[in-house]
PAKOL-205533 format. One record per residue: x, y, z of N, C-alpha, C in turn; residue in three letters. Coordinates in steps of 0.2 Angstrom, whole numbers, plus 5000, padded with zeros to 4 digits. Last residue first. Example, Ala and Ser with C-alpha at 12.3 -4.5 7.8 and 13.67 -1.06 7.14 Angstrom:
REC  nx  ny  nz  cax  cay  caz  cx  cy  cz  residu
REC  5064  4989  5035  5068  4995  5036  5064  5000  5039  Ser
REC  5066  4972  5039  5062  4978  5039  5066  4984  5039  Ala
end
This chain:
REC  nx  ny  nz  cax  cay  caz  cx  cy  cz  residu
REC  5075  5020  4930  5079  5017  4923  5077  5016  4918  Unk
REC  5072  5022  4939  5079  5016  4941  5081  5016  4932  Unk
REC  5065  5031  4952  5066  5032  4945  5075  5024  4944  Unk
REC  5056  5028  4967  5060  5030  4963  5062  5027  4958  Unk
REC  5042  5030  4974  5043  5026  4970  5051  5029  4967  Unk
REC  5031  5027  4991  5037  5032  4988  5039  5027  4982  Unk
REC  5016  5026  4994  5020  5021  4992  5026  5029  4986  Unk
REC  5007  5022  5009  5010  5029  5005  5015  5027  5002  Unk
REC  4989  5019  5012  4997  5017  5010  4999  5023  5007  Unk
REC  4979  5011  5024  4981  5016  5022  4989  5017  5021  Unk
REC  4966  5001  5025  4970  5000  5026  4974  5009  5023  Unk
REC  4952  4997  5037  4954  5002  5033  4962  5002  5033  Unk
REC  4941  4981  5037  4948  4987  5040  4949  4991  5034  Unk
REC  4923  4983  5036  4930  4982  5032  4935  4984  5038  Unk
REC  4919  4972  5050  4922  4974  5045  4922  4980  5041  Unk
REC  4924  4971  5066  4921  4972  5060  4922  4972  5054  Unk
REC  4922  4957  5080  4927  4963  5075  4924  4963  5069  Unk
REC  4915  4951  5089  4918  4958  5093  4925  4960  5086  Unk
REC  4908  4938  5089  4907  4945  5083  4908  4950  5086  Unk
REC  4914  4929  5096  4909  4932  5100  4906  4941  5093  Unk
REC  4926  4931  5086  4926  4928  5093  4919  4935  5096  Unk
REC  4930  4926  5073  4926  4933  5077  4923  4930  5082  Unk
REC  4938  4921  5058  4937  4922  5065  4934  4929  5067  Unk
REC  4938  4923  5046  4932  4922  5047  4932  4922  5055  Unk
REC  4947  4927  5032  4949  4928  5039  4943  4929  5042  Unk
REC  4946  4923  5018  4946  4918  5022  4946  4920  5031  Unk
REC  4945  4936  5010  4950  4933  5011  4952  4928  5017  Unk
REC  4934  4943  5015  4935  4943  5007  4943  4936  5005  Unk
REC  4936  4946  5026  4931  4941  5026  4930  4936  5017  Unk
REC  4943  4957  5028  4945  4952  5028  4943  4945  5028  Unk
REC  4941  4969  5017  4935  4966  5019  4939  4960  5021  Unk
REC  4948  4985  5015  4947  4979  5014  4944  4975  5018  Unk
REC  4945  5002  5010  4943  4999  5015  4944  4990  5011  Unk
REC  4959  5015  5009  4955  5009  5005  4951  5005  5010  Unk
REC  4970  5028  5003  4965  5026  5010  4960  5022  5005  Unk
REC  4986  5034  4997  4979  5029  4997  4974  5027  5003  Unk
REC  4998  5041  4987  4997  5041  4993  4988  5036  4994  Unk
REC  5013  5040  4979  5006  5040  4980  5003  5038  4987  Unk
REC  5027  5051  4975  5022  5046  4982  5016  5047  4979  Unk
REC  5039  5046  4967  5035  5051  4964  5032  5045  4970  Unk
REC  5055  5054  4957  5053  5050  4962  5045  5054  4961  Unk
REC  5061  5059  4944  5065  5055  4947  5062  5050  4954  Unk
REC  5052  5067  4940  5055  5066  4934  5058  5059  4937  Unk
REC  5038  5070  4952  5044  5073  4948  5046  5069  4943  Unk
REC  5024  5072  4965  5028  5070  4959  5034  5073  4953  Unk
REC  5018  5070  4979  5025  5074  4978  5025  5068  4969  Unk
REC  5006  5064  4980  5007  5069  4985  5014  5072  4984  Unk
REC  4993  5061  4971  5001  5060  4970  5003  5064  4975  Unk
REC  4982  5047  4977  4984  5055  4979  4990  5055  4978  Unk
REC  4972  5034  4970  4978  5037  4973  4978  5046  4972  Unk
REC  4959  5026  4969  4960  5033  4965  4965  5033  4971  Unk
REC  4953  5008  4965  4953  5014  4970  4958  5019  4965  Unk
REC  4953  4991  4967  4952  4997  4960  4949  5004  4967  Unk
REC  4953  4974  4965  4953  4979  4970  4956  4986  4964  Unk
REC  4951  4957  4966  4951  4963  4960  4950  4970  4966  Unk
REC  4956  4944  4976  4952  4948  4974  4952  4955  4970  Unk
REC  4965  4927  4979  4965  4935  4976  4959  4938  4973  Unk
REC  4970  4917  4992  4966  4920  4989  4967  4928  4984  Unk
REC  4983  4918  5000  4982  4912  4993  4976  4914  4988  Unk
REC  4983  4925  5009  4983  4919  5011  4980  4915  5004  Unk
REC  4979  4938  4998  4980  4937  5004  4977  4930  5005  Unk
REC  4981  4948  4985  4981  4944  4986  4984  4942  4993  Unk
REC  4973  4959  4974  4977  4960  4979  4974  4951  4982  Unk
REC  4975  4969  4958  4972  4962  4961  4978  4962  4968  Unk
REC  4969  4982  4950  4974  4978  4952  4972  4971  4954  Unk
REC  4969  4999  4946  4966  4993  4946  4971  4986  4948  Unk
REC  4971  5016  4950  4973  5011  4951  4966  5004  4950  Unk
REC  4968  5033  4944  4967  5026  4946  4970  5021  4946  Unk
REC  4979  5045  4951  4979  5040  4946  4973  5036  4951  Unk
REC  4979  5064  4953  4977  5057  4956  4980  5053  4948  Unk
REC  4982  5078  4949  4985  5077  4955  4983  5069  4957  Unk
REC  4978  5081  4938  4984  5084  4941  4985  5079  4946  Unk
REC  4969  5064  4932  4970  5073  4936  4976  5074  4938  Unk
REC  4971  5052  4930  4967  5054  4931  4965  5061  4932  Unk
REC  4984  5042  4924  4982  5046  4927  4975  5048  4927  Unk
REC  4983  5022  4930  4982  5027  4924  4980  5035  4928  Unk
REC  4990  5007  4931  4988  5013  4935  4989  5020  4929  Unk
REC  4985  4990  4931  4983  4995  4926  4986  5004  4932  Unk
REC  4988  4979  4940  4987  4980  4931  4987  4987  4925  Unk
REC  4997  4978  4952  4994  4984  4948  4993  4981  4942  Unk
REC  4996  4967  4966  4998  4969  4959  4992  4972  4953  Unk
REC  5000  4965  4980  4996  4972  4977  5000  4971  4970  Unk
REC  5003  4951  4993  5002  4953  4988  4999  4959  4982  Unk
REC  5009  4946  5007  5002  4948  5006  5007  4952  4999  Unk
REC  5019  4932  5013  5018  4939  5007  5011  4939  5005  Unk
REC  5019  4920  5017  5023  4924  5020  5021  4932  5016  Unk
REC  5007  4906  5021  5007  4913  5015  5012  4917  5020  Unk
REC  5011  4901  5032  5010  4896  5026  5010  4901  5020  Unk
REC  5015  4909  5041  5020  4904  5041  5018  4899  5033  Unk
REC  5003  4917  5041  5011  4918  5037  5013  4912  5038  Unk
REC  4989  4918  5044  4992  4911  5042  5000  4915  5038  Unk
REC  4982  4931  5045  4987  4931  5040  4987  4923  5037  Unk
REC  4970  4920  5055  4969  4928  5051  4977  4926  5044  Unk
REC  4970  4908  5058  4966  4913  5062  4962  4919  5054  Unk
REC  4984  4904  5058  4982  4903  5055  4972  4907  5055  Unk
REC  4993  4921  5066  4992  4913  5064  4986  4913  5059  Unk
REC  4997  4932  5066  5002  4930  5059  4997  4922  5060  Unk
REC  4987  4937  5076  4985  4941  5069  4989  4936  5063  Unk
REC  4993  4931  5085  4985  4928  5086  4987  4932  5077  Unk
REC  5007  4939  5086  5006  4932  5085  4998  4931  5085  Unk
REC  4999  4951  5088  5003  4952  5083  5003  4944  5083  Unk
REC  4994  4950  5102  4990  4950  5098  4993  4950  5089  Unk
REC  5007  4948  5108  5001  4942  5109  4995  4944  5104  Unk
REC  5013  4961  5107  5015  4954  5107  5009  4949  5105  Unk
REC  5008  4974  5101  5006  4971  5108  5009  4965  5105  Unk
REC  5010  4983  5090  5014  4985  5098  5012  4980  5102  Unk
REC  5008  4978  5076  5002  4982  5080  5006  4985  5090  Unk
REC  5013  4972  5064  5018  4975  5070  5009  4979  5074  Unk
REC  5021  4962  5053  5013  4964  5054  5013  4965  5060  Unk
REC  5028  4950  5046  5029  4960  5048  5026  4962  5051  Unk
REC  5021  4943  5040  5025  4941  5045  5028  4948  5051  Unk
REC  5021  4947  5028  5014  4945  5030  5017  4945  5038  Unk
REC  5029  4959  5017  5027  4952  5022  5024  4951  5028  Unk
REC  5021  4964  5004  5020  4965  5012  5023  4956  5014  Unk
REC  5022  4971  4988  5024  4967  4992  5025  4968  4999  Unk
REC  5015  4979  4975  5018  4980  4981  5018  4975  4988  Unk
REC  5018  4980  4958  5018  4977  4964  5021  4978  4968  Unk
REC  5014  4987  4941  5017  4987  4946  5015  4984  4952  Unk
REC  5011  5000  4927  5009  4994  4931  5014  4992  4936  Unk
REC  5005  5016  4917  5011  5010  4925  5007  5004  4927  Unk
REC  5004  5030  4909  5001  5025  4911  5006  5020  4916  Unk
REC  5011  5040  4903  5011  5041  4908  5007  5034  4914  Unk
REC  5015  5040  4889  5009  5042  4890  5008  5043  4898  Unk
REC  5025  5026  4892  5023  5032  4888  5017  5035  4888  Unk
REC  5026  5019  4908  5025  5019  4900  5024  5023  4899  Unk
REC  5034  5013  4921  5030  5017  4918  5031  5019  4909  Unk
REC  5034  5000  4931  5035  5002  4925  5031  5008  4923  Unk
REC  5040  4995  4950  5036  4996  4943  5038  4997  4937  Unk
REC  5039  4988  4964  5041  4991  4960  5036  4991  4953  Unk
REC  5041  4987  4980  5040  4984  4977  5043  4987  4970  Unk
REC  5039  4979  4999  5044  4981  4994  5041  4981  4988  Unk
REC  5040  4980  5019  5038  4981  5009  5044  4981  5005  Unk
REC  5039  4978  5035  5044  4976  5028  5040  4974  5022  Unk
REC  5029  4980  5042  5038  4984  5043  5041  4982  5036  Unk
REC  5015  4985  5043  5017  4980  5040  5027  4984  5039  Unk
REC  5004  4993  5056  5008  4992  5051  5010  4984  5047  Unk
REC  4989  4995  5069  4998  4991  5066  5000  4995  5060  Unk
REC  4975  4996  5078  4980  4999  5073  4986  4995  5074  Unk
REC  4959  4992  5084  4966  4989  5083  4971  4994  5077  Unk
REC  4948  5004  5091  4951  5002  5086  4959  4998  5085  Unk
REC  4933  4998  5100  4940  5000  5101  4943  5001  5093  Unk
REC  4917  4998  5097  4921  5002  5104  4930  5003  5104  Unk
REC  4917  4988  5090  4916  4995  5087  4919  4999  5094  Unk
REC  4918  4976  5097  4913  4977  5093  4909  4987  5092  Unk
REC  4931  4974  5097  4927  4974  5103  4920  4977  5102  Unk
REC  4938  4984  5084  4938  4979  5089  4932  4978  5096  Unk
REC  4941  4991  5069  4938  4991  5074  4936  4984  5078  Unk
REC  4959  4992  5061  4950  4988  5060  4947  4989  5067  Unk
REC  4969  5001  5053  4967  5002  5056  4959  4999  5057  Unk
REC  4986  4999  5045  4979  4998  5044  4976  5000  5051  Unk
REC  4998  5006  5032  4996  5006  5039  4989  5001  5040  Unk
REC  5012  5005  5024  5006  5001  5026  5005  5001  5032  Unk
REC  5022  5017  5018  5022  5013  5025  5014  5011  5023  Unk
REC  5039  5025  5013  5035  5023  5012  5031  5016  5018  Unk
REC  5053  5026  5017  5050  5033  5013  5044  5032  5012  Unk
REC  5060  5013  5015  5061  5019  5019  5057  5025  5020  Unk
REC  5058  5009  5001  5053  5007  5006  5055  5012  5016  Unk
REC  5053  5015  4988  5060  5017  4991  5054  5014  4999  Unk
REC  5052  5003  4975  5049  5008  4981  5055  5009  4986  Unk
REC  5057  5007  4959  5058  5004  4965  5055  5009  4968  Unk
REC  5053  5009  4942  5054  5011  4945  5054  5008  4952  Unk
REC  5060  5009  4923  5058  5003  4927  5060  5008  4935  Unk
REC  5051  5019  4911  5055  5018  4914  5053  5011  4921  Unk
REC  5046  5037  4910  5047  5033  4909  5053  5025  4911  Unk
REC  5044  5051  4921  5051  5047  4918  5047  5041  4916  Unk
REC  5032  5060  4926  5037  5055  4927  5039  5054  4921  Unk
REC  5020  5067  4919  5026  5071  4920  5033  5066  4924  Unk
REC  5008  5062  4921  5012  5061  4914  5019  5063  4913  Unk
REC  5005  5068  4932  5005  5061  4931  5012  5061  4927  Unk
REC  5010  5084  4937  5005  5081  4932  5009  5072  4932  Unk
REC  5020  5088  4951  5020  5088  4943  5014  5083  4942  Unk
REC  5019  5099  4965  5017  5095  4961  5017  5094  4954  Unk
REC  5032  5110  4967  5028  5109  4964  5026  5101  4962  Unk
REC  5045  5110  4983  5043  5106  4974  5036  5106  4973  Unk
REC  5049  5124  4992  5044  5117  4991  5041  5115  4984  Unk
REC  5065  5127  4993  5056  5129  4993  5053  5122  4992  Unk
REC  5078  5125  4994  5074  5126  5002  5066  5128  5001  Unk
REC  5089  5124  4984  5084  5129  4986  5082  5131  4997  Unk
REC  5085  5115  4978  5089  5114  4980  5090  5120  4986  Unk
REC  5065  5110  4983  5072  5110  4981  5078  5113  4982  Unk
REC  5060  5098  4995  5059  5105  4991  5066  5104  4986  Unk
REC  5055  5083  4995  5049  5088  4994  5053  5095  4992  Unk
REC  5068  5076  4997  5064  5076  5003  5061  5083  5003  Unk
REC  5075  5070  4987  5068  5066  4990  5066  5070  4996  Unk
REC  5084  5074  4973  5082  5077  4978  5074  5072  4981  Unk
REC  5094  5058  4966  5085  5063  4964  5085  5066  4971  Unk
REC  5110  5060  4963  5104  5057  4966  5099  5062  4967  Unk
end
């Protein structure tokens, strides 16, 4: 089993590896190890609403050269902020509508390295039915042969995706959402 938690056997701390420096191969998120946070201003910039998404999952392929495509799957349903009543108003039809879209969708077309230490990512992300192109630069924060986190801060426009409630325009846009996606090596 691949060491996963940053040093080696050791007790020091794993060097970052270059992109290209992964395994080839079909890759799982280790959804344990990884978390969809998001963060949108409320009450018309006076508060910020924070949550999560509790249940991911995704996976990929990594190609020769060090190139990858792949999807990261949220249930839509999952969508955890700590307050009851505002977690239900967020899965209704309003905003997520989970009962009718269960899965917010991230699939990668293209993730290519960029530098020691990033990949660009191109993609399409797809919420409540709708899919918009979405393209941003990842942080490798641990890469190896057998597992590898990228890490991401991205601002999304839920307005981009039907979610046009704003009671009294007390919510802004973009949310900023922020992902740290653990991938291990499968093969």
């Amino acid at each position: 089993m691949p060491d996963t938690t940053g040093t080696t056997g050791t007790g020091t701390q794993n060097t970052p590896h270059p992109a290209g420096a992964v395994n080839t191969g079909r890759w799982t998120l280790d959804a344990e190890r990884s978390s969809v946070r998001f963060s949108a201003k409320g009450f018309w910039g006076l508060a910020h609403v924070k949550g999560s998404f509790t249940e991911i999952r995704g996976e990929g392929e990594v190609l020769a050269g060090g190139a990858a495509h792949g999807t990261l799957t949220l249930r839509s349903g999952s969508l955890d902020t700590a307050h009851a009543k505002r977690d239900k108003h967020l899965r209704s039809g309003d905003f997520f509508d989970a009962e009718a879209h269960p899965e917010v969708v991230f699939t990668a077309r293209s993730v290519t390295p960029a530098g020691a230490d990033t990949v660009e990512v191109a993609g399409d992300l797809t919420i409540r039915g709708t899919s918009r192109p979405l393209t941003f630069t990842a942080r490798l924060t641990d890469a190896g042969p057998d597992a590898v986190t990228l890490s991401a801060d991205l601002p999304v426009r839920r307005l981009d995706f039907g979610m046009d409630w704003n009671w009294m325009g007390s919510l802004k846009d973009p949310a900023q959402v922020s992902v740290t996606a653990r991938f291990v090596h499968q093969g």
